[in-house]
N, C-alpha and C positions, 0 to 999 in steps of 0.2 A: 662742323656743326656744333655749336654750342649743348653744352651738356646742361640740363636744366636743374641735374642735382646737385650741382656744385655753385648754381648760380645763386648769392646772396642777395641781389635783391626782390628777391622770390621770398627769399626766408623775412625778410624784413615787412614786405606784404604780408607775409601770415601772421607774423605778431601784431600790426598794425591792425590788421582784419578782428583780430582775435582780443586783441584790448580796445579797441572801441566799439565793437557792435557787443559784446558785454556789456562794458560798463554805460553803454546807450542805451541798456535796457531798463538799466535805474534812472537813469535821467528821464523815460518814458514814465517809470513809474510815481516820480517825483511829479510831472506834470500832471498825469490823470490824478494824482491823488495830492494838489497841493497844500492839504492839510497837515503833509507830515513834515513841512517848513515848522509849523509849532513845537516840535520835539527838537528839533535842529536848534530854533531860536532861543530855546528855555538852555541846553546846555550851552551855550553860547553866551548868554547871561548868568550862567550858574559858574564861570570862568571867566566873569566879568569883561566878557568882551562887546560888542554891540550886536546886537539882535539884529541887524541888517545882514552881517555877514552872512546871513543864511540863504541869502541869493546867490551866494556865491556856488554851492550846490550846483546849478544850473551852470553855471560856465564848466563845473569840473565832470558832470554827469552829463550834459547836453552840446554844450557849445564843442570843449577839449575832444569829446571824441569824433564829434564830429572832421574835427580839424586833425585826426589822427585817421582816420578810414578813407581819407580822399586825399590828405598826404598837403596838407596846405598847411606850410608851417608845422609840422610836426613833430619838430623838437622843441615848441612852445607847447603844443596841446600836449606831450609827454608829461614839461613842467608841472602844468596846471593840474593835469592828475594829479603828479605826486605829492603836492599841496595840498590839492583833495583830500588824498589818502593819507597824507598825514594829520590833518583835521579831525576824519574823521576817527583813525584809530588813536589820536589824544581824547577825544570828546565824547566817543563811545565804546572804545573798544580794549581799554587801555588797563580795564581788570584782567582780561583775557590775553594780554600780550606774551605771557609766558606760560600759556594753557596748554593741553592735546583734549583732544576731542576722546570720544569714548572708544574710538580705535586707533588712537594715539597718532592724528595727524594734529598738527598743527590748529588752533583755535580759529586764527588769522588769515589760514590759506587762502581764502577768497581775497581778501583786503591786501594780507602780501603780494596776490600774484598781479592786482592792478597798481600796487604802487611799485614793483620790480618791474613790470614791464612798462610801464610810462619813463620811469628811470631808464630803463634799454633804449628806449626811444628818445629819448633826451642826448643817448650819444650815438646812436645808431642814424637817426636822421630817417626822411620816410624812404630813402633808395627809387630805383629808375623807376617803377613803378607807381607815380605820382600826380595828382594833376598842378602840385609846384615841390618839384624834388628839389631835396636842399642835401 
C-alpha cells in the first residue's frame, strides 16, 4: 500500500493548486475591473516600454494559471509567472523590495511567494497528477 505522505506528486498538486487558484484570483480581478490595465499601461510607458504589454497581465494572471491548476504545460505556465512577477515587482513593487511590514514580515511576501512558487514549478513539473504531466 502506498503511503500517501511520502508520495511527491501529491505535494506538487498542492503547490500547483495553491499558486494558480491564487494568483487566478487577480486575473478574475483584472477582468471584472479591466480599468486597472490603465495603471499597468502608464508604468509601462513611464519605463519606456509599449503600453501594449499590459495584456500580458492576462496570460500571467489568467491564462499561466490556468495552465498550472490542470497541469497542461506547467513548467511553462510556472515560467510565465515568474515573468509576471518579475514585472510586476520592477514596475510596482520595487520601492518595497527591501521592506518589513509593521510586524516585520517581509513587504513582498505575497509577490515572493507567487514568483517562488512558479519558479518551483518551473523545475518541479506538474507530477502524475495532471491532465498532461510532463
Amino acid at each position: 500500500m502506498p503511503n500517501l505522505l511520502k508520495d511527491d506528486a501529491i505535494g506538487k498538486l498542492v503547490i500547483r493548486l495553491s499558486a494558480g487558484i491564487f494568483m487566478l484570483f487577480h486575473g478574475f480581478a483584472k477582468i471584472l475591473h479591466p480599468e486597472s490595465l490603465g495603471f499597468i499601461r502608464s508604468m509601462l510607458e513611464g519605463v519606456d516600454l509599449p503600453a501594449a504589454l499590459a495584456y500580458g497581465v492576462y496570460a500571467g494572471e489568467v491564462v499561466a494559471p490556468l495552465m498550472i491548476i490542470l497541469g497542461i504545460y506547467c513548467r511553462v505556465g510556472g515560467l510565465i509567472v515568474v515573468v509576471n512577477m518579475l514585472f510586476a515587482i520592477w514596475l510596482a513593487h520595487s520601492a518595497d523590495l527591501f521592506s518589513l511590514t509593521e510586524h516585520c514580515g517581509w513587504a513582498l511576501e505575497l509577490q515572493g511567494f507567487y514568483l517562488f512558487t512558479g519558479l518551483a514549478l518551473v523545475f518541479l513539473g506538474s507530477g502524475r497528477y495532471a491532465v498532461k504531466p510532463d
